[in-house]
C-alpha positions as CSV (number, residue, x, y, z in Angstrom):
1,X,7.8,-22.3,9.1
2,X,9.0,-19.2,10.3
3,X,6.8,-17.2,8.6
4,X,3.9,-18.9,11.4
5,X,6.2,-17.4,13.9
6,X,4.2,-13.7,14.1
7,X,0.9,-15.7,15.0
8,X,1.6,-16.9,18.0
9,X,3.7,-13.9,19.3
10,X,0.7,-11.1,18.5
11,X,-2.0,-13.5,19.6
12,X,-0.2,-14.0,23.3
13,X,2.2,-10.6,23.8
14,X,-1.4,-8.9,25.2
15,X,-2.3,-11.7,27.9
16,X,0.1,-10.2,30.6
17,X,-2.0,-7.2,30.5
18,X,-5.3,-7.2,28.9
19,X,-7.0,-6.5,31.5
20,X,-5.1,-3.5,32.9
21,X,-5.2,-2.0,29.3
22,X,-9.1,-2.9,29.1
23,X,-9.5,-1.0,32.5
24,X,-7.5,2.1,31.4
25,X,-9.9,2.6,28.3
26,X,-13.1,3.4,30.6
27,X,-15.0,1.2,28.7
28,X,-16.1,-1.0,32.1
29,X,-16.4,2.4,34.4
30,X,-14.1,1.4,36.8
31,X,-15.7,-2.0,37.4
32,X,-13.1,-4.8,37.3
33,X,-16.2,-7.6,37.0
34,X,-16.4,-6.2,33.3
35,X,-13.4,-6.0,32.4
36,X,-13.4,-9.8,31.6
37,X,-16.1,-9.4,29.3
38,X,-14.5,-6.6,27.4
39,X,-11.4,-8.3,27.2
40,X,-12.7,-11.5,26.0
41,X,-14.0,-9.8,23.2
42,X,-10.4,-8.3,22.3
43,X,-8.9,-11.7,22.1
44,X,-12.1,-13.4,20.6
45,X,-11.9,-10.9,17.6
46,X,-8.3,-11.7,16.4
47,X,-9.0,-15.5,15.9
48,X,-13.0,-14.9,15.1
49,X,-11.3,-12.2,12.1
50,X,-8.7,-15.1,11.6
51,X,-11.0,-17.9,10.6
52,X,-13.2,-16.0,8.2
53,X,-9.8,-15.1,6.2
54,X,-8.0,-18.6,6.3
55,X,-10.0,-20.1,2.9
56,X,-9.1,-16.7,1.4
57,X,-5.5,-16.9,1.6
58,X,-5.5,-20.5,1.0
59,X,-7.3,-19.7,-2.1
60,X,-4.8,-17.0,-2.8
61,X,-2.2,-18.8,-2.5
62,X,-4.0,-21.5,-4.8
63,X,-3.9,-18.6,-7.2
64,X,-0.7,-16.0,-6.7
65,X,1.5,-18.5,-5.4
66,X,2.5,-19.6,-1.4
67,X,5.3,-17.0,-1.4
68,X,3.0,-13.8,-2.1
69,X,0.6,-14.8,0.6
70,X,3.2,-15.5,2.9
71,X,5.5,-12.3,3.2
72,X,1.9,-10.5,3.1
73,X,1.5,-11.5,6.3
74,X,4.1,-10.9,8.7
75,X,4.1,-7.5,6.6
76,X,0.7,-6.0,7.6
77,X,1.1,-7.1,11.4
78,X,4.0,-5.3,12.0
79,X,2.2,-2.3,11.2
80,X,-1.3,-3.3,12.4
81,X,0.6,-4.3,15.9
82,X,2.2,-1.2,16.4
83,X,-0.9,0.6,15.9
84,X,-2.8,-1.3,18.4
85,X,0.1,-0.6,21.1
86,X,-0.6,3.2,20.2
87,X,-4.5,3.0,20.6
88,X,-6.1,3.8,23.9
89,X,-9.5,3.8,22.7
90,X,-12.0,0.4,22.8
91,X,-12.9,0.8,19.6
92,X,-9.4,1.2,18.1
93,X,-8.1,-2.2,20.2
94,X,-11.3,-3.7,18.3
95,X,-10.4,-2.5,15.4
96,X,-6.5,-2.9,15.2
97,X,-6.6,-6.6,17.0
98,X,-9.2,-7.6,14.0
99,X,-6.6,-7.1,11.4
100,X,-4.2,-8.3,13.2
101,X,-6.5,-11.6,13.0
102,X,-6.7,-10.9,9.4
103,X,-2.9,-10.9,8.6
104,X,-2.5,-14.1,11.0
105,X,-4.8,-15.7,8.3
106,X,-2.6,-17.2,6.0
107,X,-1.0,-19.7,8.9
108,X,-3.2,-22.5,7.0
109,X,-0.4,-22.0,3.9
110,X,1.9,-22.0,6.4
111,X,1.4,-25.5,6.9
112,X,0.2,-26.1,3.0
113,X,3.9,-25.7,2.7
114,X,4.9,-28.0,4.9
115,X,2.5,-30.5,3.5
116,X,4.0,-30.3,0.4
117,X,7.6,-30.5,1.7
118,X,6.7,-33.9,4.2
119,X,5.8,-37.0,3.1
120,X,4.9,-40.6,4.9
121,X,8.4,-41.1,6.8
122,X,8.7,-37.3,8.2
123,X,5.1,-36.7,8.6
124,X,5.8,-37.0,12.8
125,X,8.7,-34.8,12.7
126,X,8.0,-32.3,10.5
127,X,3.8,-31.5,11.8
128,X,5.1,-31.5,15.3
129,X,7.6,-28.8,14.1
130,X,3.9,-26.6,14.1
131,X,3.3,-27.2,18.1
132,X,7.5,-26.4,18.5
133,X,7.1,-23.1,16.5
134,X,3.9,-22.1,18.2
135,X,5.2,-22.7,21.8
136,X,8.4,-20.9,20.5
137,X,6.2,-18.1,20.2
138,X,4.0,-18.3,23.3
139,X,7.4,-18.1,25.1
140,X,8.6,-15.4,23.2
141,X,5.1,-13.2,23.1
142,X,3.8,-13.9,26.9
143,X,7.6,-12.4,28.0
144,X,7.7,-9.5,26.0
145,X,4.1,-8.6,27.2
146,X,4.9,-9.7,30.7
147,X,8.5,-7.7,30.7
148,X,8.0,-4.9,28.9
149,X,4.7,-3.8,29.6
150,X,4.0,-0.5,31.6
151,X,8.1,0.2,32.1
152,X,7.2,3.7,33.8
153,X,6.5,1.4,36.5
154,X,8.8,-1.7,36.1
155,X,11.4,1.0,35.6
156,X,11.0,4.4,36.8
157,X,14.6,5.7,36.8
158,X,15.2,3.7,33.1
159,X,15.3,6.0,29.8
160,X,12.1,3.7,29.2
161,X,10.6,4.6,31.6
162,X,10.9,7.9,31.3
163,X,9.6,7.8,28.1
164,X,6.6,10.6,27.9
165,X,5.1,8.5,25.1
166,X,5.6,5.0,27.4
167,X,4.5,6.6,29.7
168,X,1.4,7.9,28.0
169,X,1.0,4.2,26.4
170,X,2.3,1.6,28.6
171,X,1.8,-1.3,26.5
172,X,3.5,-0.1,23.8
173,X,6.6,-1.2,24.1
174,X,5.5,-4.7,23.7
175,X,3.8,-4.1,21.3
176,X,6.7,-2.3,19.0
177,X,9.0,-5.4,19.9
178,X,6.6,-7.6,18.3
179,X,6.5,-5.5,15.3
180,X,10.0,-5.4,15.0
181,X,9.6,-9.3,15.0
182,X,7.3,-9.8,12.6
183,X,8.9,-7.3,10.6
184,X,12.3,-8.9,10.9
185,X,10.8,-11.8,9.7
186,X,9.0,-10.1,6.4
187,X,12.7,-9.3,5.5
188,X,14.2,-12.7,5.9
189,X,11.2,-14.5,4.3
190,X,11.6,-12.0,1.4
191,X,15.1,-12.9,0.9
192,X,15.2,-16.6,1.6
193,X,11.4,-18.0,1.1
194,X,11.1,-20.0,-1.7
195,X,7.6,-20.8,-3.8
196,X,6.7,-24.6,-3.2
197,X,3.8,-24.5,-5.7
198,X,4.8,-26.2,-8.9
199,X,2.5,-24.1,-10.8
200,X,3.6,-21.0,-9.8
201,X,7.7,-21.8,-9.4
202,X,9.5,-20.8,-12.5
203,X,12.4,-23.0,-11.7
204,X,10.3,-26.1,-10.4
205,X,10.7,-29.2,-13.0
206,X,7.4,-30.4,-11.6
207,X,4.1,-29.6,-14.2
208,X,0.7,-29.8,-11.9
209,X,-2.2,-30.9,-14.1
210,X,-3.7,-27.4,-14.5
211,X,-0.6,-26.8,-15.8
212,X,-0.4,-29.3,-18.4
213,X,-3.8,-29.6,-19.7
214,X,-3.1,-29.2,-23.7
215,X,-6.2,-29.7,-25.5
216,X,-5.8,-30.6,-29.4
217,X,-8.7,-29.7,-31.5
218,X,-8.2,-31.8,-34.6
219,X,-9.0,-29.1,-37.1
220,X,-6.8,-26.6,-39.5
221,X,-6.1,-24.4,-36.6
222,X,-5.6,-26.1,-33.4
223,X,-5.2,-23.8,-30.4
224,X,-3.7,-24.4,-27.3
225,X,-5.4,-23.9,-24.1
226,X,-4.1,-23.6,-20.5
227,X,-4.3,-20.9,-17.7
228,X,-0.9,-21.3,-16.7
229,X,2.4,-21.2,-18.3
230,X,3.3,-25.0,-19.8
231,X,6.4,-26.8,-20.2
232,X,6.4,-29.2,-23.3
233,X,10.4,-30.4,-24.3
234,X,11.4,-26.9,-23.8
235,X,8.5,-25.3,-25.4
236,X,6.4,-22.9,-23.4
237,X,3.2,-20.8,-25.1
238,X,0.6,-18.8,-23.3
239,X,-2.8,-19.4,-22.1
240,X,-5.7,-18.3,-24.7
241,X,-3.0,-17.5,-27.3
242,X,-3.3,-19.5,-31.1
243,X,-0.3,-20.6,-32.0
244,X,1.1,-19.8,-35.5
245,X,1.7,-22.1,-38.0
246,X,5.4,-22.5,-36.7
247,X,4.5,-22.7,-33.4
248,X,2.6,-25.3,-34.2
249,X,5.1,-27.2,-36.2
250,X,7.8,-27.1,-33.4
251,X,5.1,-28.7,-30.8
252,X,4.2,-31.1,-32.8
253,X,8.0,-31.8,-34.2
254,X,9.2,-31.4,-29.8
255,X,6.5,-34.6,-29.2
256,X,7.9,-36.6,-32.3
257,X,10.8,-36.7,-31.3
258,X,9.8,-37.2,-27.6
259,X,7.8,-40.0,-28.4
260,X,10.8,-42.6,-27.2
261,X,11.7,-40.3,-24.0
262,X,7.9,-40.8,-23.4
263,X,7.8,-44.6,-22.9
264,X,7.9,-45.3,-19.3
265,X,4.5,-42.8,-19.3
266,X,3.0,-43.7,-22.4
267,X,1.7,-46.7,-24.3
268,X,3.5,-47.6,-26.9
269,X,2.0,-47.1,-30.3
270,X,0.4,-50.2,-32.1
271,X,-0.6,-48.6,-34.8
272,X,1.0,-46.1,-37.6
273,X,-0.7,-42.7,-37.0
274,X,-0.5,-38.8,-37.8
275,X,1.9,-36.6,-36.0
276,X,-0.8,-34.9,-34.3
277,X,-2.4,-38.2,-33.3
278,X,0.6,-38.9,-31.3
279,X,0.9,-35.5,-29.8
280,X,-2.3,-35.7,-28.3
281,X,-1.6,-39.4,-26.9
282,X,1.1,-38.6,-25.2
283,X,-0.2,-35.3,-24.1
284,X,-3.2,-36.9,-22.6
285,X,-1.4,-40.1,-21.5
286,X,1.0,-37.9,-18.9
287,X,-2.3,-36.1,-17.7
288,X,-3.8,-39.4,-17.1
289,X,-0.4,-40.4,-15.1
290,X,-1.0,-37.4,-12.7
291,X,-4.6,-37.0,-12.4
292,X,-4.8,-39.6,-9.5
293,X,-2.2,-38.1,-7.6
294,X,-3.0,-34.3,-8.0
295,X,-6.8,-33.8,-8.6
296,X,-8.0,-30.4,-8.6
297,X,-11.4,-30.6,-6.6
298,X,-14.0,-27.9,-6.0
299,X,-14.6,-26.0,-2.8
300,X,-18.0,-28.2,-2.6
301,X,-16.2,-31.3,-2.9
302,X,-13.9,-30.5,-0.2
303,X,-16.8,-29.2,2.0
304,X,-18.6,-32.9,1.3
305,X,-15.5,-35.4,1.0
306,X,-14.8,-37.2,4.6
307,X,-11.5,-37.6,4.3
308,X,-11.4,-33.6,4.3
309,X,-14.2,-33.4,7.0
310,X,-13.2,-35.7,9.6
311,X,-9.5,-34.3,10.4
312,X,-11.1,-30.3,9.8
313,X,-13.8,-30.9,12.4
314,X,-11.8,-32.3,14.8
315,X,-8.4,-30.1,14.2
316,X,-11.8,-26.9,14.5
317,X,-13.2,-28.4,18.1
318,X,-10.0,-28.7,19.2
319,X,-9.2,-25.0,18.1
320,X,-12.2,-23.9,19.7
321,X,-11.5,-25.4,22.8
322,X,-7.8,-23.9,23.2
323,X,-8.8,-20.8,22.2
324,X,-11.1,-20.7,25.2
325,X,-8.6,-22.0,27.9
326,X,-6.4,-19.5,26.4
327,X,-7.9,-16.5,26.7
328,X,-9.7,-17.5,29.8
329,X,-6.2,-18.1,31.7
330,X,-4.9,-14.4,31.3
331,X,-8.4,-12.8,32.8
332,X,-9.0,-15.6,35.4
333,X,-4.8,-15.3,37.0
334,X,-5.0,-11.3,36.9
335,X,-8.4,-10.9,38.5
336,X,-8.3,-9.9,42.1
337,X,-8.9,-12.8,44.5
338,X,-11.9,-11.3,45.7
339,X,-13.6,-11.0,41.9
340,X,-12.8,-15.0,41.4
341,X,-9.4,-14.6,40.1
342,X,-5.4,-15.2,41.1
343,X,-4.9,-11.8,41.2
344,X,-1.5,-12.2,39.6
345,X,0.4,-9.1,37.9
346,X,1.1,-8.7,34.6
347,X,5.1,-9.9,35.2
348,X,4.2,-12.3,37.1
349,X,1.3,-13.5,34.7
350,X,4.4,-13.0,31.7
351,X,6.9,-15.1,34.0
352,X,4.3,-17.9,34.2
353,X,3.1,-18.0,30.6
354,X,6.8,-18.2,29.0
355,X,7.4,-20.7,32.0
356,X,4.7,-22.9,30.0
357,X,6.0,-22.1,26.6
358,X,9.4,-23.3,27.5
359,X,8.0,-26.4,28.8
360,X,5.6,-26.6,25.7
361,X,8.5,-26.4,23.1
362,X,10.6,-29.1,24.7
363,X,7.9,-31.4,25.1
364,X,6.6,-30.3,21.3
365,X,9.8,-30.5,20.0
366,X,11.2,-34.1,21.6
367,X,8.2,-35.7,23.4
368,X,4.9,-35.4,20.8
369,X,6.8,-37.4,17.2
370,X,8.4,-40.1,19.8
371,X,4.7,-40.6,21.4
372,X,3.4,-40.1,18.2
373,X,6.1,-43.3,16.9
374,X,5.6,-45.7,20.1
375,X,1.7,-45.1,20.2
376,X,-0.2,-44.4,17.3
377,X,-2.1,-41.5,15.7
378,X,-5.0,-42.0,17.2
379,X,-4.0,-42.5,20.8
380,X,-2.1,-39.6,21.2
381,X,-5.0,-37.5,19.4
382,X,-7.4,-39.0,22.5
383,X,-4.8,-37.7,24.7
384,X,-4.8,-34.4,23.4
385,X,-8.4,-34.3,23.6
386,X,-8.6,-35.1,26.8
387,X,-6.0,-33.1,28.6
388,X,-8.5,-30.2,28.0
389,X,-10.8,-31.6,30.5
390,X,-8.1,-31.7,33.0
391,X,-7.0,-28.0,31.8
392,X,-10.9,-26.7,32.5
393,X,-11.3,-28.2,35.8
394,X,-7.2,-27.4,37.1
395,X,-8.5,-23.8,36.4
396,X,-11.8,-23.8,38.2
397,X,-10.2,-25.4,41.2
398,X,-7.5,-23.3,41.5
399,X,-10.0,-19.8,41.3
400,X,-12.2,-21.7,44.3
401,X,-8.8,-22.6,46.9
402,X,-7.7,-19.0,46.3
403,X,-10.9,-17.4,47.0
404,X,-11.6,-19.6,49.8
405,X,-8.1,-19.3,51.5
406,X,-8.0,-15.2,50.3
407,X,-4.7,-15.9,49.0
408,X,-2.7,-18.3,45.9
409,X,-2.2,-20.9,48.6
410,X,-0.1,-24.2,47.7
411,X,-3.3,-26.1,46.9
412,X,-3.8,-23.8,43.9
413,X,-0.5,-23.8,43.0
414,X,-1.1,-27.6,42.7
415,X,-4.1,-27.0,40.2
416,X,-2.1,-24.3,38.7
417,X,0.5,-26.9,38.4
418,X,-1.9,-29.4,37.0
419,X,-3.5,-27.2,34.3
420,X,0.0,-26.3,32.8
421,X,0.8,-30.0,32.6
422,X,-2.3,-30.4,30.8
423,X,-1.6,-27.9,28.7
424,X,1.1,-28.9,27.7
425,X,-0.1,-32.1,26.2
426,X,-2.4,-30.2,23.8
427,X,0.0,-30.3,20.8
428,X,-0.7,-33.8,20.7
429,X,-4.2,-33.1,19.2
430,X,-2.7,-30.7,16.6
431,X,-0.2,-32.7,15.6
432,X,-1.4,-35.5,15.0
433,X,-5.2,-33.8,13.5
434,X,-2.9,-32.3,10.7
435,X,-1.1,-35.9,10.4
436,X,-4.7,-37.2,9.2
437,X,-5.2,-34.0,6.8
438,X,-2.1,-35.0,5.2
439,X,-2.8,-38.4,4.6
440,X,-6.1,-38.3,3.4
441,X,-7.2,-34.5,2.0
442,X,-4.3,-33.4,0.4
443,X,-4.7,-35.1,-2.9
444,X,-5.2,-32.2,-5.2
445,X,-3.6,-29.4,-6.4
446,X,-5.3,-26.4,-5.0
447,X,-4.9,-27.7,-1.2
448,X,-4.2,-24.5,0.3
C-alpha cells in the first residue's frame, strides 16, 4: 500500500498555502474575495483529472499487470510535482496539478491489490490499512507545505532562505520534498513490488480462467486458443499459434497421464473414450470449477450489477463530500477575518492539518477495524456519513464567532475543535464502503 502513499501527500502539501500562491499569480488582481474561487479550481482539477483516469488504469492493469501501473504512478508525480512548485503562472498550476490528478489515478489498483491479498477474516484490518495510509500522508503533506513553504521568510538568515530560486518560488521547496517522496517510493516499489495478478505473474501457480480457456476443435488440426500464456502439466504454448503435430501429442499425452491427478476436479470417466475426448473433459471440467469464483464480466455488467453499484455510489457521495470539506478548510482558515475566514497562516494552517492527520492515523489505524468488529458494517458506515454533517456546520460556525468577535476566539476554537473530531471519523465510511465492494463486486477476474 505504499505505492497510495504519493496521493495523499500531493493532494494536501498545497493547502498551507494555496491561497498565498493563487494571490502571487495576479490572476484575482489583488482581490482576496477571488482568490477562493481560483483556488478551488486548483484543487478541484487534481481529483476531477483523477476520476476520469481511475477506469483507465484499472483497465490497464486488467491488461499489463498491477505492477506496471503501479510504479507508473509515483513515477510521473515526482516529475509533474516538481514542475508545479516551479510554475508561477495560473495556467501552468492548472496544467501541472491536472496531471498530477492523472498520475494519482491508479490509487483504485492500489486497493485491487489489497482486495486480492484480504479475504473474509482480515477484511477489517487490512481496508482500514487505506484510511491509516492516507492519514499518514495528510500528516506528512500538510507539514511539509505548512514548514517549508516561503523559507525566505520562515528563515531569512538560513541557506534556504537565501536561496535566489526559493526565494523567486516560495513553494517550491515543498513541492521538491514531495517529489523526492514519491520518487523514493518509485525506487522501492520497483525493487520490492510484486505482481498479484495471476494472469500476468510468471511465478504465480494460480491459472485465472482467461488464462486457461483451451478450446479443442475435434478435427485433423486442432488449435489451441488463449490470449495469455497457459499452464497445462508443465506445457505452456502461445495464444493464436497451431500446434504441430508433436505439440499436439505431448498435450494430449500431459492430460493422459494427468487424468488420476485430475480427480478431485473432474468426473470420473464412465465410459471408455478417445484421448482427445478426455483432454477436453478435463480441460473444460477445471474451467467449470473456476468460472463461479472468477468470472470475467463486461464494463456494462459492472455498470448494471447492484452488488457493484450500491458500495460505488456510496464510496463516490462520500468522495464527493470529503473532497469538498477538504478543500474548503484550507481557503476558509487562511482568509482574513474580515473576508469570512480564520485568517490563519500557512504554518499555522500546516501545524493544524498534520495535528488532524496524527489524530486521523491513530484513530484509522486502532479505532475504525475494533468499531468496525463490536458494531457492524453498516453502523459504522452511518457514522461516517454523518460526521460530515457535523464537519459542514463546525466550519460554518466557527467562520461566524470569528467574524463576529474580529478574532479566532475560544468559541471557534470549540467548532474548530468539533469539525476535526468529525473529521476524523470519516474513515469509517471508507472503510467499511470498500468492505461491501469486497464482498460483493469482486468476483471476476478483471476487477481492477
Amino acid at each position: 500500500m505504499g505505492q497510495s502513499e504519493p496521493e495523499p501527500i500531493s493532494a494536501t502539501v498545497i493547502f498551507p498555502f494555496i491561497n498565498q500562491l493563487v494571490l502571487s499569480t495576479g490572476v484575482t488582481n489583488g482581490d482576496e474575495k477571488k482568490s477562493g474561487y481560483y483556488a478551488g479550481i486548483i484543487e478541484s482539477v487534481f481529483f476531477f483529472s483523477e476520476s476520469l483516469t481511475t477506469m483507465l488504469w484499472g483497465h490497464a492493469s486488467d491488461r499489463y499487470g498491477r505492477r506496471t501501473i503501479l510504479l507508473l504512478g509515483p513515477l510521473g508525480l515526482a516529475v509533474v510535482t516538481s514542475l508545479f512548485g516551479l510554475s508561477s503562472k495560473y495556467w501552468t498550476l492548472i496544467l501541472f496539478r491536472s496531471l498530477q490528478g492523472v498520475f494519482n489515478g491508479n490509487l483504485g489498483v492500489s486497493k485491487t491489490v489489497l482486495a486480492e491479498l484480504s479475504d473474509a477474516t482480515n477484511m477489517a484490518t487490512a481496508f482500514s490499512f487505506t484510511s491509516v495510509m492516507w492519514q499518514v500522508g495528510v500528516t506528512i503533506g500538510t507539514s511539509l507545505g505548512g514548514i517549508l513553504s516561503n523559507p525566505a521568510e520562515h528563515w531569512p538568515k538560513s541557506t534556504l532562505g537565501k536561496a535566489p530560486l526559493l526565494r523567486s518560488h516560495p513553494y517550491l521547496l515543498p513541492c521538491l520534498a514531495t517529489g523526492f517522496i514519491s520518487f523514493s517510493i518509485f525506487i522501492v516499489a520497483f525493487i520490492g513490488l510484486k505482481e498479484t495478478h495471476a494472469g500476468h505473474d510468471p511465478n504465480s501457480s494460480k491459472v485465472s480462467p482467461c488464462a486457461a480457456s483451451v478450446t479443442l476443435k475435434r478435427t485433423k488440426s486442432p488449435t489451441v486458443k488463449s490470449n495469455r500464456w497457459m499452464s497445462l502439466s508443465n506445457y505452456w504454448t502461445r495464444a493464436g499459434q497451431k500446434a504441430d503435430s508433436e505439440d499436439q501429442a505431448s498435450l494430449i499425452a500431459s492430460a493422459e497421464n494427468m487424468s488420476v491427478s485430475y480427480d478431485s476436479m473432474t468426473r470420473p470417466f464412465t465410459r471408455p473414450r478417445s484421448t482427445s475426448e478426455d483432454t477436453l473433459v478435463a480441460i473444460e471440467d477445471f474451467q467449470t470449477k473456476n468460472a463461479d469464483s472468477q468470472r470475467i464480466i463486461t464494463f456494462r455488467t459492472l455498470l448494471t450489477s447492484e452488488d457493484v453499484l450500491r458500495p460505488l455510489s456510496s464510496l463516490a457521495l462520500l468522495s464527493f463530500l470529503e473532497t469538498s470539506i477538504s478543500v474548503l478548510i484550507p481557503i476558509t482558515y487562511t482568509t482574513s477575518i474580515a473576508n469570512g475566514g480564520l485568517g490563519l497562516t500557512a504554518m499555522q494552517l500546516g501545524t493544524l492539518l498534520s495535528v488532524g492527520g496524527a489524530m486521523g492515523l491513530i484513530f484509522s489505524a486502532i479505532g475504525v477495524p475494533l468499531l468496525i468488529r463490536h458494531f457492524g458494517v453498516w453502523k459504522m458506515h452511518f457514522a461516517g456519513m454523518s460526521a460530515l454533517i457535523v464537519g459542514f456546520s463546525s466550519i460554518m460556525m466557527a467562520c461566524l464567532t470569528a467574524k463576529r468577535a474580529g478574532y479566532a476566539s475560544k468559541t471557534t476554537w470549540i467548532f474548530v475543535a468539533i469539525q476535526y473530531a468529525s473529521y476524523i471519523i470519516l474513515p469509517l465510511g471508507f472503510t467499511t464502503s470498500q468492505m461491501d465492494y469486497k464482498r460483493n463486486g469482486t468476483k471476476c477476474t478483471n476487477v481492477g
